[in-house]
N, C-alpha and C positions, 0 to 999 in steps of 0.2 A: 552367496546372496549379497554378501558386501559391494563386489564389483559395483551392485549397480546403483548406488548412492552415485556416482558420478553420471549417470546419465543421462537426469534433466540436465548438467550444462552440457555435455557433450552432441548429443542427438540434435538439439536445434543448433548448435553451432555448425556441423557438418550441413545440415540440411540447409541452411542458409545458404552457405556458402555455395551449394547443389542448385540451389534455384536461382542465384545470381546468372547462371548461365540457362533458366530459362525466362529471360524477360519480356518476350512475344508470348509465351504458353500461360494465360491468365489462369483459363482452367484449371489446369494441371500444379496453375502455382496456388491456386485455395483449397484444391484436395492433398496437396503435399502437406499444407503448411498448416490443416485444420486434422489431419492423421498424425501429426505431428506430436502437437500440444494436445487431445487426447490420450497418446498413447504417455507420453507423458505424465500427465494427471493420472493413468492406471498406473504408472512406478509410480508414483507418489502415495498411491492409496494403497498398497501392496506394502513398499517402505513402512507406511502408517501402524498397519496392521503384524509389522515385524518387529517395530519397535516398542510398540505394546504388549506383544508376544515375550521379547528378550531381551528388551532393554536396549541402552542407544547403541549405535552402531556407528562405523568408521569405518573409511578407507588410508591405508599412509602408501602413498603413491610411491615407486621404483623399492618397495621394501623397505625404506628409513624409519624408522618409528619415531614417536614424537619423545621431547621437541625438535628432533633434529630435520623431519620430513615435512614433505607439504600434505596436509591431511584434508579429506572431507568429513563430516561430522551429521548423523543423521540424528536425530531425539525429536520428539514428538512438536516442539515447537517448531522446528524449523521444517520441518515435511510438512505440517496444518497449511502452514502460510505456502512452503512448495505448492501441494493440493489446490489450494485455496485460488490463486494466482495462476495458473494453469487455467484450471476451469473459467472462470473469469477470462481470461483469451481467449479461451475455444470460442464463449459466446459473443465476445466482441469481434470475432473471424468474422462466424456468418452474418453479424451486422455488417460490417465492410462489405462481403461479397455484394451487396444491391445498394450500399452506399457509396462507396469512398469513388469510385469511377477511374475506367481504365486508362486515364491520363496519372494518375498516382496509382494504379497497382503496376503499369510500364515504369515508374520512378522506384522499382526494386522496395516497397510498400512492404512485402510479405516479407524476405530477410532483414529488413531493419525488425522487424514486430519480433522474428525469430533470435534476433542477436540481442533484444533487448530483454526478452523474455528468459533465455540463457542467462544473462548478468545477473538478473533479478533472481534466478532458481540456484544461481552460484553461490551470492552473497549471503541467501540462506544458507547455504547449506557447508560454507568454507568453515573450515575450525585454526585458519591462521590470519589474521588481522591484517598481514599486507596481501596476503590473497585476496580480503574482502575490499581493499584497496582495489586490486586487479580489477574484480568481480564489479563495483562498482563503476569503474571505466569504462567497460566495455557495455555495461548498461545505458553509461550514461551519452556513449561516441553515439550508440542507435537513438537514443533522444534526441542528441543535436540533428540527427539528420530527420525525425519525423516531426518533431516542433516546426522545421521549416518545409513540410511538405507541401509543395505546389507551388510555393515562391513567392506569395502574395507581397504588399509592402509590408502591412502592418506586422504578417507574420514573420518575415528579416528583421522586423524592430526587435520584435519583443524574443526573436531566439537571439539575438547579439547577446541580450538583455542576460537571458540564460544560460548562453555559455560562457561569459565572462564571469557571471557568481558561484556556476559552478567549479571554473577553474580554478576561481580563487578558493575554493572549498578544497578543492584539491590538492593544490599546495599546501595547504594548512595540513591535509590530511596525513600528506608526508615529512612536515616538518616535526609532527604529533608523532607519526611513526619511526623517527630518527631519533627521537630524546627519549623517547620510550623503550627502543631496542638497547642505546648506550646507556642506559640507567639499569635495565633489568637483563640484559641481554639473551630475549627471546621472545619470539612473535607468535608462538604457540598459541592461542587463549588460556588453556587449561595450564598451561606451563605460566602464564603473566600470573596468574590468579593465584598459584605455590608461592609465586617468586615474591608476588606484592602480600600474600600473608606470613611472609618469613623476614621480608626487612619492614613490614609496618605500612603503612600508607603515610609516608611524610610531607610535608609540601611539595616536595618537588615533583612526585605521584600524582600528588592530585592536584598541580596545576598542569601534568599533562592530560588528565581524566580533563578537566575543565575546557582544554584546547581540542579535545575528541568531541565533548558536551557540544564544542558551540561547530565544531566540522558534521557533527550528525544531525544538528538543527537546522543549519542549512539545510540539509537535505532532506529532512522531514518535513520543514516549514514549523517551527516551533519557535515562536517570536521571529524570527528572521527571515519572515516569508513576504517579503516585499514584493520580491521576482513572481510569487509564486498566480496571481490571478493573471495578472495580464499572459506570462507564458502558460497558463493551461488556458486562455479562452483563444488563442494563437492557430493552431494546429486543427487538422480536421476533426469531425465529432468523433471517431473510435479513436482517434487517436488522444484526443481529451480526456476520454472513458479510460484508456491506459494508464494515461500518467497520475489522475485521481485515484484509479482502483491498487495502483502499484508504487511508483514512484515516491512517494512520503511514505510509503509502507515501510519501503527497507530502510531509511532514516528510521523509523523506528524502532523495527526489528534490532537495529547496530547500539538504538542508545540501550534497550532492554538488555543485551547480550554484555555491552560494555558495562553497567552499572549493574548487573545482577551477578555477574560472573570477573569478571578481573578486576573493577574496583568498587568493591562492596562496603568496604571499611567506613571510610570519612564520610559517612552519611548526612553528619552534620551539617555539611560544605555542601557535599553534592546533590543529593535529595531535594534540599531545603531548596536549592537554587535551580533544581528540576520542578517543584511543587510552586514555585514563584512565576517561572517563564512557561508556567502550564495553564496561571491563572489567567497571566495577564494575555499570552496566547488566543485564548478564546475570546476574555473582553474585548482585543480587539478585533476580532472576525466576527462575534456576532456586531459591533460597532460596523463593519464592513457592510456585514448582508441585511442590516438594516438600511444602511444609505444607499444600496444598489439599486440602479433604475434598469437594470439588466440584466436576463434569465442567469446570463455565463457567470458573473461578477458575482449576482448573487449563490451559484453554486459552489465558483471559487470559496470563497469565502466559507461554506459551509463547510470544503473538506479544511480547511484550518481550524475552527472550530469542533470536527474530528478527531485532529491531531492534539489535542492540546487537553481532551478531554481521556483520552487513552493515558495520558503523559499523565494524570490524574494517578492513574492507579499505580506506574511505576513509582512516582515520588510516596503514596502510601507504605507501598516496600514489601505488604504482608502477603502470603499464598493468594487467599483469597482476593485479593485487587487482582493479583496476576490473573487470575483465573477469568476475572472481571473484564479488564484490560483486554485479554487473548480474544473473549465471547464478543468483544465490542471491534476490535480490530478486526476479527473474520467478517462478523456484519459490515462495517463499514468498507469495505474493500467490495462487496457484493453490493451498496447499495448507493456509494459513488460512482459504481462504474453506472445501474441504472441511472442514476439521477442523469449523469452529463449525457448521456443516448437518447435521453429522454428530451435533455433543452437542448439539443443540437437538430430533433429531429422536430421541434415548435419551429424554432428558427427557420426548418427548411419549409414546413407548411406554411408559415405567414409571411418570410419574405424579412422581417421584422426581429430586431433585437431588445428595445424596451417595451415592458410591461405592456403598459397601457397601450400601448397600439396592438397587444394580441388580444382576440377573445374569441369568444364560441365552442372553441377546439371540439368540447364535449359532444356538441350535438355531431358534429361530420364525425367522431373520432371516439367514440362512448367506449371503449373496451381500451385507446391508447388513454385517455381522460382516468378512468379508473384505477390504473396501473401508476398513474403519476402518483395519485390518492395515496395508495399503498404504500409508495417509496419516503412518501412525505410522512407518513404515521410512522414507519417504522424509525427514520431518521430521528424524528421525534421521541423515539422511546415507549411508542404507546403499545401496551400490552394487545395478543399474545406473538406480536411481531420482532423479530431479530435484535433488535440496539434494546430492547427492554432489560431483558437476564443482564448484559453488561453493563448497564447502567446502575441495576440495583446491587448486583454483587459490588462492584467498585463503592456505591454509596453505603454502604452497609457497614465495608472499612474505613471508609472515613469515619464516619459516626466515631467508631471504636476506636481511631488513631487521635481523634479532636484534631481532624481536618478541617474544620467546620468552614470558612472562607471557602477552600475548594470545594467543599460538598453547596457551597450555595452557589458559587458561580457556575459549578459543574449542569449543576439542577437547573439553575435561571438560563441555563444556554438554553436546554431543551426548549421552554418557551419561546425564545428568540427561533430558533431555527422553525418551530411549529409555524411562529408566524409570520419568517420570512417567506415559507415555502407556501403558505396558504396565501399571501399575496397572489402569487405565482397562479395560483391555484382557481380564486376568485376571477380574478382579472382576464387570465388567458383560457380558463375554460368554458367560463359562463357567461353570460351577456348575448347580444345576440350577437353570430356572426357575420364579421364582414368577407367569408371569402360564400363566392355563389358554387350551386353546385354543379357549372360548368366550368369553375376553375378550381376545383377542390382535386387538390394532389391526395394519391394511393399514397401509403406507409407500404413498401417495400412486406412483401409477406415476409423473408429473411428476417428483415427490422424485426418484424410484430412478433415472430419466434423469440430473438435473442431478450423480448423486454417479458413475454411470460413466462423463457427458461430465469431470468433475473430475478423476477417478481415471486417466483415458485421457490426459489431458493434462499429470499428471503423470508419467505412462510413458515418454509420447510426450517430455519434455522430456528426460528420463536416456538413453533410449534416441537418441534422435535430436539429441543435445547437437551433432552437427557439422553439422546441417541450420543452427539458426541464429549460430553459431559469428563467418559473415560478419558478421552485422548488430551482434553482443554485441564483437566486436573492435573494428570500427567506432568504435561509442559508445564505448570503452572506450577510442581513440585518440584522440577528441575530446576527453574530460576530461583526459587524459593531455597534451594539446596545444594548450591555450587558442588557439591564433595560430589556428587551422585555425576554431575559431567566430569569434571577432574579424574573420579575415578575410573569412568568408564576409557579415559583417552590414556590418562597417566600410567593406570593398574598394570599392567600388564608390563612393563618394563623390567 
């Protein structure tokens, strides 16, 4: 059963690479590539269901055992976000199949989505820290090439834009991993995590924790998201939807893993200055999607206010943030990718990118109109919808840690975002319309699927919050309890 912890990366890598050489057979390349990332998310929910069964699970590749091997590493958090992220592609597939048009699905569309969605299911799931190096490369090569999908000008600007911060993120990321291997020498995780509880966390420790802190920031968008709206409103709409529902995901997923598991110690330093660049993160993104005169800007913006809000509960520290944290991060992966599908496919109805020159939507569009509603309450926090449970669990530890600044700007964001999204809301749905109903464009039936499989799943997560309750405590006990990963990777040696 082990074997097939390596599968999410390996199945869409081969398949990729399989449909490179079909780039006339469009067909053929959205039933490969949507059989794909299904079967996919069924190993993931399988995994899920084994790891709650028997505890975490690994692979250590050609027989090496750690920390000498390259291992894969399965526990409950990192299969959720597998799961989680899979499905999420499935349904941004069939949004492509009637959207994205076969001038970009002939531009090798479906293996960059495969190669990148591989990286993404790697970086979960590696248990050695220049693997996650790896893991993120290869995520991020298929980014450069979808950010500039189709070749527009603006979208050359703003991918330059993106892969020069990202490369410099990269670099750092290796310089971090070179003082890190010569100080401790071992890139195991579970092996860093021995190493830095047996010589102490001294400065020199935690100014390379501090040099990962600001390499996974980048990459999450937590304070140093400069890059980050112009290159997500860049790329076509599912491909926006990707980088929202994933790409700041796994900057996350890297800081939770590096700060709950190899440097847990100097919380003092670390936490403090994770709970600082968490606050002012969101001040300044809802400061963003307040000043936006534009659906994209203003969404950009929202997933930094996301990010910054999640970041919230790691700096708390306690199980229950974690837990918090995990129930806010699955929502918000599900409710980013509707949001951006949702203002990519206004954009294509009215022709129109600020506000105020959209309106009516509701009356030609009453079931896409409603589904906005939905994404907007739930992003909000409003009860019994998906971002609720992780709002209050996260808020609950604050209380109890005397967070109190974060628990207020945490809280005062929801506002902000309620009412940035109900501008949106006001303006582009109601009033009368100006499009006739002789030039009033169909929503793709594909579309109209993939935004009520989104809208159902973020129901289904508010509503059904105790269904996976097991799995989010779970994970939420591991980070909470480094010995329990340590041991499950270490023990057996």
């Amino acid at each position: 059963m082990n074997n097939i912890i390596v599968l999410p990366l390996i199945i869409p890598i081969v398949t990729a690479i399989f449909l490179v050489f079909l780039r006339h057979h469009i067909r053929l390349q959205r039933i490969v590539s949507l059989v794909t990332v299904v079967a996919i998310s069924v190993i993931a929910f399988i995994l899920l269901l084994e790891v709650q069964a028997n505890g975490i699970m690994k692979i250590d590749f050609s027989g090496w055992l750690p920390p000498f091997g390259i291992l894969f590493v399965a526990d409950s958090f990192s299969i959720i976000l597998v799961l989680t992220a899979n499905i999420i592609t499935a349904i941004c597939l069939i949004y492509a199949f009637s959207t994205i048009g076969e001038r970009h699905e002939r531009m090798y569309f479906y293996p960059f989505v495969l190669f990148l969605i591989a990286g993404v299911n790697g970086s979960f799931l590696t248990g050695d820290i220049f693997n996650l190096f790896v893991c993120f490369e290869v995520m991020l090569l298929a980014s450069y090439v979808l950010v500039a999908l189709g070749g527009e000008k603006f979208q050359l600007r703003e991918s330059l834009k993106y892969v020069l911060i990202n490369v410099v993120a990269s670099w750092m990321f290796l310089v971090a991993l070179a003082y890190l291997y010569g100080t401790l020498k071992t890139l195991n995780m579970a092996h860093i995590a021995v190493r830095v509880a047996e010589v102490g966390q001294d400065p020199v420790l935690t100014t390379v924790a501090i040099l990962f802190l600001i390499v996974f920031s980048l990459k999450a968008g937590l304070l140093l998201f400069f890059w980050l709206p112009g290159s997500y409103s860049a790329p076509p709409t599912v491909v926006q939807a990707l980088f929202a529902a994933l790409l700041t995901k796994v900057g996350i997923y890297a800081l939770f893993r590096t700060f709950t598991l190899m440097f847990p110690l100097n919380t003092d330093v670390t936490h403090t200055l994770i709970g600082v660049m968490a606050g002012i993160t969101i001040v300044l993104g809802c400061l963003g999607a307040l000043s936006g005169h534009d659906v994209r800007t203003i969404a950009a913006y929202n997933v930094i206010i996301g990010v910054g809000f999640i970041m919230i509960g790691l700096a708390v520290g306690t199980e229950q943030a974690f837990a918090g944290a995990i129930y806010y991060l699955i929502h918000d992966m599900f409710a980013k990718a509707l949001l951006f599908l949702i203002v990519g496919t206004m954009v294509y109805l009215t022709g129109e990118i600020i506000i105020k020159n959209m309106n009516g939507l509701i009356r030609n569009y009453p079931l896409f109109g409603w589904i906005y509603f939905i994404v907007m309450c739930a992003l909000a926090g409003i009860p019994p919808l998906s971002g609720f449970i992780g709002k209050v669990l996260i808020g609950q530890q604050a209380v109890e840690g005397g967070f109190y600044v974060l628990l207020a700007i945490g809280f005062g964001s929801s506002v902000i975002v309620l009412y940035s999204l109900l501008r949106i809301f006001l303006a582009a749905f109601f009033g009368e319309t100006s499009v006739s109903e002789e030039d009033k464009k169909p929503i793709p039936k594909a579309a109209m699927a993939s935004f009520v499989m989104l809208a159902l799943c973020i129901i289904a997560l508010g509503l059904g919050a105790e269904g996976i309750a097991i799995y989010v405590e779970d994970a939420a006990r591991t980070l909470a309890n480094p010995a329990i990963y340590i041991e499950a990777i270490l023990g057996a040696k």
